[in-house]
Backbone bond lengths (Angstrom), bond angles and torsions (degrees), N, CA, C in turn:
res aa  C-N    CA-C-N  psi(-1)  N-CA   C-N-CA  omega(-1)  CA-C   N-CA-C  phi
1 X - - - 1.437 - - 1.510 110.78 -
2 X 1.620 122.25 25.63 1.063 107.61 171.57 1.454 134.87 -54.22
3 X 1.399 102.09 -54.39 2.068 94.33 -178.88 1.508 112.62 -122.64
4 X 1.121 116.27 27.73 1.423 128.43 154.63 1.424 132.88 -149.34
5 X 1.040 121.89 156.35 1.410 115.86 -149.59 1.419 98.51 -97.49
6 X 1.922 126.76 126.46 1.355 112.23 -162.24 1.714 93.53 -95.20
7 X 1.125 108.04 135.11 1.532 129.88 169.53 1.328 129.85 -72.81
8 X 1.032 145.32 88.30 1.158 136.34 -179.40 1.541 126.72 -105.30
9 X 0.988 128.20 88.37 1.642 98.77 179.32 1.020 136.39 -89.28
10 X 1.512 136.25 109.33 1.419 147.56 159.53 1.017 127.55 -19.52
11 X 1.280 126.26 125.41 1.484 118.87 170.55 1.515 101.51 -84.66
12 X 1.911 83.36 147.32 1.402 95.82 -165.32 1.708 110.05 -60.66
13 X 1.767 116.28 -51.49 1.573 128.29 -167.09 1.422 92.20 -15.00
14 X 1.348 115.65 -110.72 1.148 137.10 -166.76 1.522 118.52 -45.51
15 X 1.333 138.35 -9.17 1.348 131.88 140.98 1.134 138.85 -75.41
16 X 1.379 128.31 -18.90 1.487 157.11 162.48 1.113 127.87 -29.29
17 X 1.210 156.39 139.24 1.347 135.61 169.52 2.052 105.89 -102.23
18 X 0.870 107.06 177.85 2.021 88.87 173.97 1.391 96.32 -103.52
19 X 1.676 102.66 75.04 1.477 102.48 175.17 1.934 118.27 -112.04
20 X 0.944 141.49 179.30 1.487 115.69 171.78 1.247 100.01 -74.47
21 X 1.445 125.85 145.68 1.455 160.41 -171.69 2.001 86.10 -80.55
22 X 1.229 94.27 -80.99 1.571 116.57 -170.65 1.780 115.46 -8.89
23 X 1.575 90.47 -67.89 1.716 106.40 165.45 1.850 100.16 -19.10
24 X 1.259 112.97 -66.76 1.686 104.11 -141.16 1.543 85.54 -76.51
25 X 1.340 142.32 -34.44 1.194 116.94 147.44 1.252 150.78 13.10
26 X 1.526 84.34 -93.55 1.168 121.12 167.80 1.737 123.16 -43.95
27 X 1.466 118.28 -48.71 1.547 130.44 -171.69 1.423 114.44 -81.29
28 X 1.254 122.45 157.19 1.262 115.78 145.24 1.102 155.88 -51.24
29 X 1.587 140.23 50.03 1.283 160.17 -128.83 2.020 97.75 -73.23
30 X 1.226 125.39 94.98 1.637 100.13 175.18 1.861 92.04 -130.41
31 X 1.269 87.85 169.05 1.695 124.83 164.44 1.499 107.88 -22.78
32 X 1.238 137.31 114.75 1.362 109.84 149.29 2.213 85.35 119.97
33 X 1.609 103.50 -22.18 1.769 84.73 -170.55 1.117 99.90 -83.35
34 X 1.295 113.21 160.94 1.271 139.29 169.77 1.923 120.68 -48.46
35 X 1.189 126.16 -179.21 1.261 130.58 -154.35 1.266 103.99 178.54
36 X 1.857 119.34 89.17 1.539 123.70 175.81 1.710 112.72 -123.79
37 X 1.452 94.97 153.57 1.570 94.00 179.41 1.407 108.04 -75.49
38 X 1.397 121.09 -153.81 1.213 129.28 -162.38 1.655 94.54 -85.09
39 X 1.098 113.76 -43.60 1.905 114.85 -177.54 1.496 111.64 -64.08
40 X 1.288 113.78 -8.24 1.391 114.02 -174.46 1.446 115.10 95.15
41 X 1.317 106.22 -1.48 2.421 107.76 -175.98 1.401 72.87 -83.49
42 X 1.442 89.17 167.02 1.550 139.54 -145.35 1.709 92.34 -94.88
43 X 1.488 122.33 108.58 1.949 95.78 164.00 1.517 94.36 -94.16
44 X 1.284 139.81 -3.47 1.292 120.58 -160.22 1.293 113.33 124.68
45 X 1.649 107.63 176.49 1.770 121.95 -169.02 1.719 107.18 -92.14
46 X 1.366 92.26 168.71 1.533 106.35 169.56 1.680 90.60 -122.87
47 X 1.431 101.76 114.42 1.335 116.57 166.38 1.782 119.17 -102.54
48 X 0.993 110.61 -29.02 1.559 91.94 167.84 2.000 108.64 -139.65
49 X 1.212 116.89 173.38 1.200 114.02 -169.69 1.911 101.01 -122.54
50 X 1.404 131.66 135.59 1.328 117.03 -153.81 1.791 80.13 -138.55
51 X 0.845 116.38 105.07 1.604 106.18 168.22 1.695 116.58 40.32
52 X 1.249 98.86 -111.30 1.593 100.96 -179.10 1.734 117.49 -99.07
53 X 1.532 100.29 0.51 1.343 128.95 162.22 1.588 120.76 -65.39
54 X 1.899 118.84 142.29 1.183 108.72 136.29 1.234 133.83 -123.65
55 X 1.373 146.29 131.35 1.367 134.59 -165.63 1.790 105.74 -71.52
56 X 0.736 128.10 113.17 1.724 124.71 176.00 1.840 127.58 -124.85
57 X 1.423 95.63 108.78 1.487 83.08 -161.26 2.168 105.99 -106.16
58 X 1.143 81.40 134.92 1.662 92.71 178.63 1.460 103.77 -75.09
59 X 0.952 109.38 -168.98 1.768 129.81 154.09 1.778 114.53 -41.75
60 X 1.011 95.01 -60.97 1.742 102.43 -165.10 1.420 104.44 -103.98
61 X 1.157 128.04 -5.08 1.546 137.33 -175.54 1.268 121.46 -132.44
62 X 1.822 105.88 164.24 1.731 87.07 153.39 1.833 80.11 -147.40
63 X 1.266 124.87 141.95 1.317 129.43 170.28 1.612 134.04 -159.55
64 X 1.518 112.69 154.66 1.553 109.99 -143.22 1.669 96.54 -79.07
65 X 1.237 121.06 130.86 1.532 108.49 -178.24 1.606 92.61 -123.74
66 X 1.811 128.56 158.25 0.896 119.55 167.62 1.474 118.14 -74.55
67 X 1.265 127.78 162.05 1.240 145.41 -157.88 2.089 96.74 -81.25
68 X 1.260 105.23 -33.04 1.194 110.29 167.52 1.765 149.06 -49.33
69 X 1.596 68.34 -1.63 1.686 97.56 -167.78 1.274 134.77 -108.14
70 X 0.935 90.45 -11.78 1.621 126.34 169.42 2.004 123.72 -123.71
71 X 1.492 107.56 131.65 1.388 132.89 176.51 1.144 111.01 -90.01
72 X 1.399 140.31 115.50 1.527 140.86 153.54 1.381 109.30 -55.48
73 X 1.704 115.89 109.49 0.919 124.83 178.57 2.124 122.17 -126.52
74 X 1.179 116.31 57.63 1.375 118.11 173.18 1.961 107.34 115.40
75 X 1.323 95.33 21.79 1.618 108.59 168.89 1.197 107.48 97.52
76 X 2.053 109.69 24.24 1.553 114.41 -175.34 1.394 107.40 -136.93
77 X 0.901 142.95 169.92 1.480 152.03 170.71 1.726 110.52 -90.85
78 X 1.062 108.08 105.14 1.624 99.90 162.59 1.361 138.69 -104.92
79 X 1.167 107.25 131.40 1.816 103.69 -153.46 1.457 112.15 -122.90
80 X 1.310 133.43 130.21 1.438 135.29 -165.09 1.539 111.40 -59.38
81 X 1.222 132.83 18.18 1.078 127.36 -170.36 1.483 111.32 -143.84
82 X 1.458 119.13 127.54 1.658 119.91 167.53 1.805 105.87 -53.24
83 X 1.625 94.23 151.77 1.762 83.45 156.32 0.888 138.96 -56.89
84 X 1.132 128.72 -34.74 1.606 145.72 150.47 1.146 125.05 -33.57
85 X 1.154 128.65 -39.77 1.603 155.86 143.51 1.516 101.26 -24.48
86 X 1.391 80.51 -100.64 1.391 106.67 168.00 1.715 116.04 1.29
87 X 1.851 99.01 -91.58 1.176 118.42 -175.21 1.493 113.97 -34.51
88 X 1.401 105.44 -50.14 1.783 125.18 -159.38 1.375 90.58 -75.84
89 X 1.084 147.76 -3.80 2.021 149.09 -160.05 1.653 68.03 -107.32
90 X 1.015 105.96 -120.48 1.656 129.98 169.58 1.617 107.17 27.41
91 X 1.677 103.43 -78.13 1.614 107.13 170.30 1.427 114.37 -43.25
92 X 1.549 122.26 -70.94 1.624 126.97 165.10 1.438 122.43 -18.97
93 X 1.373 116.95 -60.17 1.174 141.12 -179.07 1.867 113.93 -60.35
94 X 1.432 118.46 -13.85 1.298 120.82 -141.63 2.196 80.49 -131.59
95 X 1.309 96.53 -51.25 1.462 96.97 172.41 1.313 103.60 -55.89
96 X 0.997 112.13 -79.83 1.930 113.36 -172.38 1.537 135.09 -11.39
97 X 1.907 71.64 -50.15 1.979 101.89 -175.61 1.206 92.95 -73.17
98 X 1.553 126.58 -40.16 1.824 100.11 -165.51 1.634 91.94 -98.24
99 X 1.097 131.01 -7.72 1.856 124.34 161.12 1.650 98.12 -31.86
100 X 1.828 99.33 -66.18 1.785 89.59 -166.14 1.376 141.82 -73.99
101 X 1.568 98.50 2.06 1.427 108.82 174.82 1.479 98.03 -84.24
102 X 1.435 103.62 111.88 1.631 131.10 -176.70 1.696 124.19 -178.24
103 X 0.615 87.31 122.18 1.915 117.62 167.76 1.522 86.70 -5.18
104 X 1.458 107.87 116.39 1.671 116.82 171.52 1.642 112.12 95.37
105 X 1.475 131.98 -25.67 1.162 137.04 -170.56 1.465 96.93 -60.68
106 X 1.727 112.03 159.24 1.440 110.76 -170.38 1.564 90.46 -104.17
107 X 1.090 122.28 153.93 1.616 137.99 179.34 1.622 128.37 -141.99
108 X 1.914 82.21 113.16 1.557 106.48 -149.95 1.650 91.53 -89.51
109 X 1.711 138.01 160.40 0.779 153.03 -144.26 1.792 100.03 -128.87
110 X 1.258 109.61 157.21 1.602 101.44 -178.77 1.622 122.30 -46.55
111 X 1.729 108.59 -28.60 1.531 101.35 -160.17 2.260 88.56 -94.81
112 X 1.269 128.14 19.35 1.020 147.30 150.22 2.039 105.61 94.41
113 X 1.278 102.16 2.19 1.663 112.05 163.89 1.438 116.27 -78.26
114 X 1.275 100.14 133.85 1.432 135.08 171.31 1.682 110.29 -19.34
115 X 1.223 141.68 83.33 1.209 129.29 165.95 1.584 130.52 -106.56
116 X 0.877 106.70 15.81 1.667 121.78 178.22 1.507 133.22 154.68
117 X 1.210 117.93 156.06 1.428 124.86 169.19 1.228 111.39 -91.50
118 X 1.817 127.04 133.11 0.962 134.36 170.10 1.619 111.08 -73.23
119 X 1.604 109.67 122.05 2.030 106.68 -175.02 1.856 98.40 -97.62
120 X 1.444 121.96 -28.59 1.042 109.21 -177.09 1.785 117.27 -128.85
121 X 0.972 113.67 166.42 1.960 101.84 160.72 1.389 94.93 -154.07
122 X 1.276 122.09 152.09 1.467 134.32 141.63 1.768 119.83 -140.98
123 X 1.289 125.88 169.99 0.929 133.83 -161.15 1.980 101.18 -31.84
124 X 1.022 95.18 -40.27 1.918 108.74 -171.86 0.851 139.82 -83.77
125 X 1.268 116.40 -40.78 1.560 143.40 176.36 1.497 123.11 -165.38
126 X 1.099 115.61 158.62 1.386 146.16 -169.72 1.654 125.46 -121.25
127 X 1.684 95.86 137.46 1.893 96.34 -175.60 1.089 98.33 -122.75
128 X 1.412 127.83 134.47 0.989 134.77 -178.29 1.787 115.73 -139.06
129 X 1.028 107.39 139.22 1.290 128.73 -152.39 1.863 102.89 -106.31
130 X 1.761 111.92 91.01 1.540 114.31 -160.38 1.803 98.88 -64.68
131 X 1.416 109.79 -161.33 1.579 121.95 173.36 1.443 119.45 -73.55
132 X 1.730 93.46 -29.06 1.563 110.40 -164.35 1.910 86.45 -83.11
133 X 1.257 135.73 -5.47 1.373 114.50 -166.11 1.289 122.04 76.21
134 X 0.821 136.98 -5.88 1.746 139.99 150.72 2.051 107.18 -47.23
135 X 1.184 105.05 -179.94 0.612 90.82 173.85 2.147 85.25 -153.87
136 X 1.564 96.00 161.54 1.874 111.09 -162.23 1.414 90.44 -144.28
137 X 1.698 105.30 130.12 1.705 108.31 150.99 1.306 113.56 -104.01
138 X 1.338 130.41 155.68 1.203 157.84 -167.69 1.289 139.65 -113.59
139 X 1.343 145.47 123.51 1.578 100.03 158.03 1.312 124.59 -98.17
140 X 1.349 80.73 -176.23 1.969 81.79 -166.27 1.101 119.92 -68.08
141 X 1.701 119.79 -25.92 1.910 131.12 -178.67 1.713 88.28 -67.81
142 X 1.736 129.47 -35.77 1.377 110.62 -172.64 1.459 143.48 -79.85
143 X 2.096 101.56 25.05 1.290 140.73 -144.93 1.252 97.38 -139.59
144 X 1.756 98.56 147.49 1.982 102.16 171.30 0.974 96.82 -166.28
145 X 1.958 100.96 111.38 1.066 112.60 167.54 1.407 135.35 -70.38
146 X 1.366 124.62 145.78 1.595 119.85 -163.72 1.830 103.86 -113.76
147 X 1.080 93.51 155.76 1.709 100.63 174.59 1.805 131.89 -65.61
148 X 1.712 108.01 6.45 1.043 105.20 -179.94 1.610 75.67 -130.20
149 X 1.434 125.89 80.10 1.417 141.01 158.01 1.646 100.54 25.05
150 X 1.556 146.19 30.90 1.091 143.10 152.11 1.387 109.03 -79.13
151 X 1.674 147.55 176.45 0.954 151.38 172.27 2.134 110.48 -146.07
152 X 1.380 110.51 118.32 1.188 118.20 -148.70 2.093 87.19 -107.73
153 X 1.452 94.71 143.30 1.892 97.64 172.84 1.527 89.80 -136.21
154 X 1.508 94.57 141.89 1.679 99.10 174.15 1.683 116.09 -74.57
155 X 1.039 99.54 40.29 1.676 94.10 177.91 1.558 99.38 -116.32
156 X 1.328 116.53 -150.23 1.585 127.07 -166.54 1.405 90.35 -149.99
157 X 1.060 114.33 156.14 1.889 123.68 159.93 1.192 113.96 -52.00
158 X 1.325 136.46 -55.32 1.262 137.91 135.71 1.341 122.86 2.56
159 X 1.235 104.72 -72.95 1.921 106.04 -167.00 1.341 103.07 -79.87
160 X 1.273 119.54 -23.09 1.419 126.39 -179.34 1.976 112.37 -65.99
161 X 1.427 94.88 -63.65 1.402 111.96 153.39 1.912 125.33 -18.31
162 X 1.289 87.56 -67.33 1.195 115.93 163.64 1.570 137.38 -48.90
163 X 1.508 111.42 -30.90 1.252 118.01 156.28 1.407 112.75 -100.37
164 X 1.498 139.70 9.10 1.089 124.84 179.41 1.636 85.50 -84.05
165 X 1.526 119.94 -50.20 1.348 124.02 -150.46 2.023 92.24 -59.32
166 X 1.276 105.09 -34.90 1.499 91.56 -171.63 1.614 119.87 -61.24
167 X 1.371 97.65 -28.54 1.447 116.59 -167.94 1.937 106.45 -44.69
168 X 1.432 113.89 157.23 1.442 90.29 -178.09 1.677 105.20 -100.32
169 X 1.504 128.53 156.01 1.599 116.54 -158.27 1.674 101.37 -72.10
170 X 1.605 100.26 151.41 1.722 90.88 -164.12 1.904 91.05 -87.53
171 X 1.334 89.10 -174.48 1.776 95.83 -157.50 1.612 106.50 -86.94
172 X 1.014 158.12 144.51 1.438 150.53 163.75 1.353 115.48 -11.88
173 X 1.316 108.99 127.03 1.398 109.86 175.02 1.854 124.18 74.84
174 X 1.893 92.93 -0.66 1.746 79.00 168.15 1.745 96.23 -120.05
175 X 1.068 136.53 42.30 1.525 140.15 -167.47 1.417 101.48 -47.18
176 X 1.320 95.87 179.43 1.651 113.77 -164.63 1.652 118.36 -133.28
């Protein structure tokens, strides 16, 4: 997580408490509030607000949780999960995703259609092999792996497309 902030979003089920949803609705959710478990310890801040999202970063993290997940309770956010919790979801969640970035995984495009098979990965970057048969390298921070071993890039086939065509043609004998 050096120079970008890794995103994850949680599903709500299992972070939740069976508290009313509605409440956080209902409140003023901003920047800067607090974030406690059910005992009242500290998991951390809400640093940014994303639609129905909140960005909240602990100690060792910072990650997108839905807004659903949390109860306004005394000018604080309360959230079904210790930091510890928390953190250890997050780590799990973060291994997994980069588990599936690997040789053969299918690779879905922002609008969530099929745009290629990944042929290579290493620590850095990634080649991936679109529908059209071209072929695109990557890096690996510009990838997110998902829990049903797919791997998602915020681009489209299109834009992807689109930078191969910009690319300039390589010279005989170094193909791509």
């Amino acid at each position: 997580m050096n120079s970008f902030v890794k995103r994850i979003l949680v599903a709500a089920a299992p972070l939740s408490l069976a508290i009313a949803a509605p409440a956080a609705a209902q409140a003023q959710i901003t920047p800067g509030m607090q974030v406690t478990d059910p005992s009242g310890g500290l998991v951390g801040s809400v640093t940014k607000v994303e639609g129905d999202n909140l960005v909240v970063k602990t100690p060792k993290h910072e990650v997108m949780l839905p807004k659903a997940s949390f109860t306004p309770a005394s000018g604080k956010l309360l959230f079904g999960l210790t930091q510890a919790q928390l953190d250890a979801e997050v780590e799990r969640s973060a291994a997994a995703g980069d588990a599936a970035i690997k040789a053969g995984a299918t690779v879905k495009g922002a609008q969530g259609a099929t745009i290629g098979t990944i042929d290579a990965a290493d620590a850095t970057n990634v080649t991936i092999t679109l529908t059209s048969g071209k072929k695109i390298q990557m890096t690996r921070a510009s990838l997110r792996g998902n829990a049903d071993g797919t791997v998602t890039t915020g681009l489209t086939a299109d834009q992807l497309q689109a930078e191969i065509d910009k690319a300039p043609a390589a010279a005989p004998g170094q193909g791509k």
